[in-house]
Structures are given as C-alpha cells and as structure tokens.
C-alpha positions as CSV (number, residue, x, y, z in Angstrom):
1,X,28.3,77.8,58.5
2,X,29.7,80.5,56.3
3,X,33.1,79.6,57.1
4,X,32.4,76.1,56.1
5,X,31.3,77.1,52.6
6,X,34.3,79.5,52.2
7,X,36.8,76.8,52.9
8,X,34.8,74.2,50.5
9,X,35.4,77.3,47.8
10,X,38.5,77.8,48.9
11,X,39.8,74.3,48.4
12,X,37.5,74.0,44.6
13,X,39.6,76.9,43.6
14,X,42.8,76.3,44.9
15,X,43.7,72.7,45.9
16,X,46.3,72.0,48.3
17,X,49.7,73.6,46.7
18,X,52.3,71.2,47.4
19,X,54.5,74.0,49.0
20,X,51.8,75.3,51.2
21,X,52.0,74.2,55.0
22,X,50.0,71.1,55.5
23,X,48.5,69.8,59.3
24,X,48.3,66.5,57.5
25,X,52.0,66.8,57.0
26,X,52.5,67.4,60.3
27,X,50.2,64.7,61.1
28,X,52.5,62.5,58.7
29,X,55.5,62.8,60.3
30,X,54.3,62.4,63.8
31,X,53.1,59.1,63.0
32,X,56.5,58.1,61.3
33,X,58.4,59.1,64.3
34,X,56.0,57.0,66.4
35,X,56.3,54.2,64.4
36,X,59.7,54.4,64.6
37,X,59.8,54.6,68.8
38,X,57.4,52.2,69.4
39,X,59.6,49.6,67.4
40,X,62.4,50.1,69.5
41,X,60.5,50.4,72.9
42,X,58.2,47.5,72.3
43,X,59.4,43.9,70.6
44,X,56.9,41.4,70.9
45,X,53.6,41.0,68.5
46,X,51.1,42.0,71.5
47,X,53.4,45.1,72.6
48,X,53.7,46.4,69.4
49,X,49.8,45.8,68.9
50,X,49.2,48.1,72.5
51,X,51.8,50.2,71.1
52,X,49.4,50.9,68.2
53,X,46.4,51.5,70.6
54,X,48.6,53.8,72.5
55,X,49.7,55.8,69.6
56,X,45.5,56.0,68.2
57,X,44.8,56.9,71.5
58,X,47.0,60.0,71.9
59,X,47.3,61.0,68.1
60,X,43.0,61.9,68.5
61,X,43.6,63.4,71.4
62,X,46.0,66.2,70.0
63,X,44.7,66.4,67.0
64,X,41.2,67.6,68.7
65,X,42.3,69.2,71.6
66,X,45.1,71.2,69.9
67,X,43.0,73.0,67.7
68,X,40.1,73.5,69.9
69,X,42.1,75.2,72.2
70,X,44.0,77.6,69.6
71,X,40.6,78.4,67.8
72,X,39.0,78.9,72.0
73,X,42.1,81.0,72.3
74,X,41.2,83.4,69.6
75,X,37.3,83.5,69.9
76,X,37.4,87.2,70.6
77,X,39.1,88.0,68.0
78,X,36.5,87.4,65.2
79,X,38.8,88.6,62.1
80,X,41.8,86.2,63.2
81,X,39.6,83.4,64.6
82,X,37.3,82.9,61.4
83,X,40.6,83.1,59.2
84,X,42.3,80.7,61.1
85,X,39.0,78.1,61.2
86,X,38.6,78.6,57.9
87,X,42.3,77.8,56.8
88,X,41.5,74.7,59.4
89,X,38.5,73.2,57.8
90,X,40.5,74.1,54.2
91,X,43.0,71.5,54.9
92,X,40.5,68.9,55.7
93,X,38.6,68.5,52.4
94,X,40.4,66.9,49.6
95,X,38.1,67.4,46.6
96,X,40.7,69.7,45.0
97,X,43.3,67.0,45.3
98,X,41.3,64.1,44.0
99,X,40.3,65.9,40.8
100,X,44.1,67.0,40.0
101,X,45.2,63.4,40.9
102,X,42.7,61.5,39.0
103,X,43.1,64.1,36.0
104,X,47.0,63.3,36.0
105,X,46.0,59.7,35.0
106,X,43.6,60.5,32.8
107,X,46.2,62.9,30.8
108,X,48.8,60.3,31.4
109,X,47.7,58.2,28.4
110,X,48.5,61.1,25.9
111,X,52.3,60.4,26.6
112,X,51.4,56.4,26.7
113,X,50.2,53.4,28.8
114,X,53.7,53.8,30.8
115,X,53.4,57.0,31.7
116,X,49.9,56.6,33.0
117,X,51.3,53.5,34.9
118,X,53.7,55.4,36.4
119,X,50.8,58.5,37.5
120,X,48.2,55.5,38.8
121,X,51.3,54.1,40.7
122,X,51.4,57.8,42.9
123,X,47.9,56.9,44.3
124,X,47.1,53.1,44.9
125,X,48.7,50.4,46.8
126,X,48.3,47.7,44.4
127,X,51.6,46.8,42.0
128,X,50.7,49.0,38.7
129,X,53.8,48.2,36.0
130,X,51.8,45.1,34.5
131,X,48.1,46.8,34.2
132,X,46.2,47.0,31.1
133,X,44.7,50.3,30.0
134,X,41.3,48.9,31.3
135,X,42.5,48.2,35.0
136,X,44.6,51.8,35.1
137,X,41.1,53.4,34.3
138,X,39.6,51.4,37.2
139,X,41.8,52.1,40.0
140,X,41.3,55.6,39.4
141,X,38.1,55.7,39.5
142,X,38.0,53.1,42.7
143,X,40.5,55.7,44.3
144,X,38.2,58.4,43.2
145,X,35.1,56.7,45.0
146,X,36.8,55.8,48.0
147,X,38.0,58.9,48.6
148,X,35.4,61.1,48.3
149,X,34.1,59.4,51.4
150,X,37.3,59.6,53.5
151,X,38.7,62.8,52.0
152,X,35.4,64.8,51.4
153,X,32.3,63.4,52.8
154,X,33.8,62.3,56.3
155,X,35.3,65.5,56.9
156,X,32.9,67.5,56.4
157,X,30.4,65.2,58.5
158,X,32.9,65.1,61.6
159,X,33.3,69.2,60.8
160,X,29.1,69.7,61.1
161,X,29.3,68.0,64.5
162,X,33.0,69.1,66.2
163,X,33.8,71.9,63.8
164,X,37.6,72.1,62.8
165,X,38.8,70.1,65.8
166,X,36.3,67.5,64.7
167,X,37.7,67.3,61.0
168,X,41.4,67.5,62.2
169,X,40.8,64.5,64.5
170,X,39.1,62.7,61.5
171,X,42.4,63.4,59.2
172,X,44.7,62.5,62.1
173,X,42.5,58.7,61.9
174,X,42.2,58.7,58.3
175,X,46.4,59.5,57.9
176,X,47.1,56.4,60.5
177,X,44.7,54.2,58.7
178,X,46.9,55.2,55.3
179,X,50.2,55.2,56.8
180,X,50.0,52.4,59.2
181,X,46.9,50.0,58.0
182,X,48.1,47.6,56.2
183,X,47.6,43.7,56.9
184,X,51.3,42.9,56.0
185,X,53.9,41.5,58.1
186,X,55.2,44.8,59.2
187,X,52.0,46.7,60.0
188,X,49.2,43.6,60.9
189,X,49.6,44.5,64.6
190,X,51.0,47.8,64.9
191,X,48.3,49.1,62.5
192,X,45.8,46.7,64.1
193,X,43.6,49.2,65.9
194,X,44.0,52.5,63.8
195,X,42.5,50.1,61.0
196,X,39.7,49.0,63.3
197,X,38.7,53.2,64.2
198,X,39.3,54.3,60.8
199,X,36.6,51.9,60.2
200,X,34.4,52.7,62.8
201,X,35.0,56.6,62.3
202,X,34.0,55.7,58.6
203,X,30.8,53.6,59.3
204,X,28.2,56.3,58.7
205,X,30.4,58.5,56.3
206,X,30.9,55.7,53.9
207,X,27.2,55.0,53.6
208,X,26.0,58.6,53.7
209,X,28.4,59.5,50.5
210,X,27.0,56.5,48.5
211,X,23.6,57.6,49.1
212,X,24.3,61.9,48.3
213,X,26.5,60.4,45.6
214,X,23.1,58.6,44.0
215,X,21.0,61.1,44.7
216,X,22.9,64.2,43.4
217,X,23.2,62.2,40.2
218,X,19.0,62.3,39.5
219,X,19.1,63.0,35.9
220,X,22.2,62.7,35.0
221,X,23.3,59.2,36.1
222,X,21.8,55.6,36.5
223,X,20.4,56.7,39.9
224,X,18.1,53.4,39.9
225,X,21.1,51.3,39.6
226,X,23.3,53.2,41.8
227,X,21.2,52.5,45.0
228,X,20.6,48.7,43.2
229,X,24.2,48.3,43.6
230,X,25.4,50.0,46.6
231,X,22.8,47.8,48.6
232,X,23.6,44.6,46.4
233,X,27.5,44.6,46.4
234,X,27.9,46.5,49.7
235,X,30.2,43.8,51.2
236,X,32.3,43.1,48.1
237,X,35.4,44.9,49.6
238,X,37.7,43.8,52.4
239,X,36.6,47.5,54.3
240,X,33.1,47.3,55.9
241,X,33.1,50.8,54.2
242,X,34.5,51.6,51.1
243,X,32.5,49.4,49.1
244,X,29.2,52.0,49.6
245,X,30.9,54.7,47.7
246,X,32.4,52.3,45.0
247,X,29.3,50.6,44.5
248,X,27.4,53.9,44.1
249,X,29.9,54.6,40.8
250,X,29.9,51.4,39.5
251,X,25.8,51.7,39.5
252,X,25.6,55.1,38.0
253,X,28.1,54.9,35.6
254,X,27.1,50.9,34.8
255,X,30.7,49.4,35.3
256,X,32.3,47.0,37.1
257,X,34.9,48.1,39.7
258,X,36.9,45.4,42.4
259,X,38.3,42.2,41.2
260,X,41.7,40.9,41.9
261,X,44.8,42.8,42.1
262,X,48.5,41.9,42.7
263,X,49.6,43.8,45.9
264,X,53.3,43.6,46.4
265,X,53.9,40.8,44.3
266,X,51.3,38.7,45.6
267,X,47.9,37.7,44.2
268,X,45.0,39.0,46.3
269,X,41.4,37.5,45.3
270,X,38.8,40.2,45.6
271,X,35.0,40.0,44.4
272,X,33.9,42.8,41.7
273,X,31.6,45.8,42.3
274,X,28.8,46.4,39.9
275,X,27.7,44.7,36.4
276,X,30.0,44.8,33.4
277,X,26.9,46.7,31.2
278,X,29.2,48.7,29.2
279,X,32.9,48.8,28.5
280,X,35.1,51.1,30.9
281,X,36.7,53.9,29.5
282,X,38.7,56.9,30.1
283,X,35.7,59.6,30.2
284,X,34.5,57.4,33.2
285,X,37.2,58.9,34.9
286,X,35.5,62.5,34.9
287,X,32.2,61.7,35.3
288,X,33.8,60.1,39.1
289,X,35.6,63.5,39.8
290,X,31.8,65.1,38.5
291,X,29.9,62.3,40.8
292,X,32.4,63.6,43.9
293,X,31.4,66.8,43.5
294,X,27.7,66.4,43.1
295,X,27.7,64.4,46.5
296,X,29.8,67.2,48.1
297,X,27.4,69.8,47.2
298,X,24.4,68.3,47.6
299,X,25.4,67.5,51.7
300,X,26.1,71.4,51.9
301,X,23.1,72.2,50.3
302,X,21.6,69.9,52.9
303,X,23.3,71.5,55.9
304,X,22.3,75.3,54.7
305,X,19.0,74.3,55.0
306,X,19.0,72.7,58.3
307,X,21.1,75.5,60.0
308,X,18.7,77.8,58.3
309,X,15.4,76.4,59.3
C-alpha cells in the first residue's frame, strides 16, 4: 500500500521527464517492430487480423510476467525490491502528464489561436489547423476526461488487484489500443482485437472514474448533473467506455463535449455529451486537470481504508 501512495506522490511531483527511461517506451517500440513483421509475414485481411491477436496475446504476456518475475526475483531484498516496485507503479500513472499537457494548451493561447493549434495537435487524433478557440478548449478537456480513466484510474485499479505487473500489463493494452486502434484502412484488422481488449480491460475502469470523478466533486461541482449525465449520455461515443468519464465533466462543469470532428480529412458524425448550459471557456480546462485529481485521490482514499480495516 505504501508504495502505491509513494509512486502516486512521486508522479504529482515529478511527471514523467521526457529523458527519463520509460517501460511504455519500451512498450512503444515493441509494438512498432511487430507491426512492422507481421506485415511482411502475413498479407491477407484475416492473417493480418490473427496477426493482431497473436501480437495482444504475447505483448500481456510479457508485460505481466516480466515484471513479476524481476520484482519475485528481488523479494528478499526489501530496500531494492520496494524501490524498484515503486519506480514500476511510477510509470503507470499519468496524472503528472495530463496536467502539463493540458496546461500547454491552455498557455498556448497567450502566443495565439495557432500556437494553441499547434499544442492541441500533440495530443488528439482529430485534424486541429481549422478549430475555433471553442473546439481547441474542448478537445482538451475531452482528452483530459478520457484519460484520467485510461492513464490514472485504470492503472491504479489493475495495480490494487495484480500490483506492478498488473498495471504494466494494463499500459502494454492501453499503448496497443493507442498505437494500433484505429478503424482506418491500415489498422481496421491489424488493430481489430487490441481495440476489442482495451475495451474490455476498460469496462469497469471507465465507469468507476465517472462515478469517483462525481463524487470527489460534492461541493465543488454540479455533482447532481454529473451522475445525470454520465447515465444519460453514456453511449454518445464510439468507445463503450470513454463516454463515462466525459460525461461526468460535461455534467459538473455544465458543458457540452462530443460532436463532430474532421479526422484525417474526413467528416466523422459524432453525437455531443452533456447540455450547452453555459459557454466553454479556457478556465474549464483546469477545473478537468482539478476533477482528475479529485477522482484519483478519492479511489486512494478509498483503498487506505479498505486495506486498513
């Protein structure tokens, strides 16, 4: 437990330096160099798509076993073996990283609408050179949202249960979903199946951070609303999951998120999140990086006390 709340400190104080050695990284270019072989092994649609169940398959395997067999390595060593878990579970939570990659936008508009373009363009899929000052504003908070289930809350849930391997193994999912996901031409069968786990490995994270994300906001927020339209809007999103933790925002903070975006040039019609009660602005943008943190505390609170009892 302690070394659970050391590395949640560890990554509120410090981040992840872009110099310091990353699994996720690691974990990056494994999958690149996968993608890469299994294109030249395989050649038809339903190879490639076992190819990508082959490659789900044996990236959770290492990413578990690997570590659970270092840290069962060093188990009598207690000074080395807590360092090393710690440093483990460090590089699983993301909170750090969201709040210095949201902020970026938000500072962005000193310098002008382009600039803050260009620093929305770092984190979302969608095409950014045409979007209004408005729409910027929402992505981030959207990406914000989303990601405090996949980078914060689902971590740290797959960590209660497995520990670091358990975390590791979720990033290793989450990194496939990212890096091979996508419903285009190039990745609608290879990234067929890590889609499909990263959505199953999501299922109960997704929900859980829309409801500690409500909650920890009781007198601060639009609680009321928040749960309103979480449950309302919860399948206004193309992910079975993310629209729990978007929903939540748009409810507390009593603005519309979703709608539809250009992706790569082409059109893609998506229904909106939440009710357009008040005009989104910039300041929104911290009180989703205060929201994040407020659910991530309140779900260690909530694990103290149950190891405790």
């Amino acid at each position: 437990m302690l070394d659970i709340i050391v590395a949640v400190v560890l990554d509120f104080l410090i981040g992840d330096p872009y110099s310091f050695p990353h699994p996720v990284k690691l974990m990056g270019n494994i999958i690149s160099f996968e993608d890469k072989t299994i294109r030249k092994v395989f050649k038809s649609k339903n190879e490639i798509k076992i190819g990508g169940f082959l490659i789900a398959l044996f990236n959770i395997f290492i990413a578990f076993f690997i570590p659970f067999m270092l840290l069962k390595g060093i188990k009598k060593y207690s000074v080395l073996y807590h360092i090393i878990n710690i440093y483990l579970i460090y590089t699983c939570i993301a909170a750090r990283c969201l709040h210095k990659e949201a902020m970026k936008v938000y500072n962005a508009f000193n310098n002008g609408i382009e600039d803050a373009r260009k620093k929305i363009s770092y984190i979302v899929g969608r095409d950014t050179k045409n979007l209004s000052e408005e729409e910027i504003i929402k992505a981030d908070i959207e990406t914000v949202a989303e990601n405090t289930s996949d980078g914060v809350i689902a971590p740290l849930f797959y960590i209660f249960i497995l520990g670091a391997p358990g975390g590791l193994m979720y990033k290793m999912i989450n990194t496939m979903d990212s890096m091979l996901g996508y419903t285009n031409e190039k990745y609608i069968d290879l990234g067929y199946f890590p889609a499909k786990i990263d959505d199953l490995f999501n299922y109960i994270p997704a929900r859980l951070s829309g409801v500690l994300m409500c909650i920890s906001s009781i007198f601060r927020y639009d609680v009321k609303n928040g749960f309103k339209i979480m449950i309302r809007d919860r399948k206004n999103h193309k992910s079975p999951n993310s629209a729990y933790p978007e929903g939540a925002v748009a409810g507390l903070l009593n603005i519309q998120l979703g709608g539809s975006n250009y992706y790569f040039g082409k059109l893609i019609e998506k229904p909106t999140i939440g009710d357009e009660n008040k005009v989104i602005e910039k300041e929104d943008i911290k009180n989703t990086v205060e929201i994040m943190y407020r659910g991530e505390l309140l779900l260690l609170v909530i694990y103290t006390i149950i190891n405790l009892i």
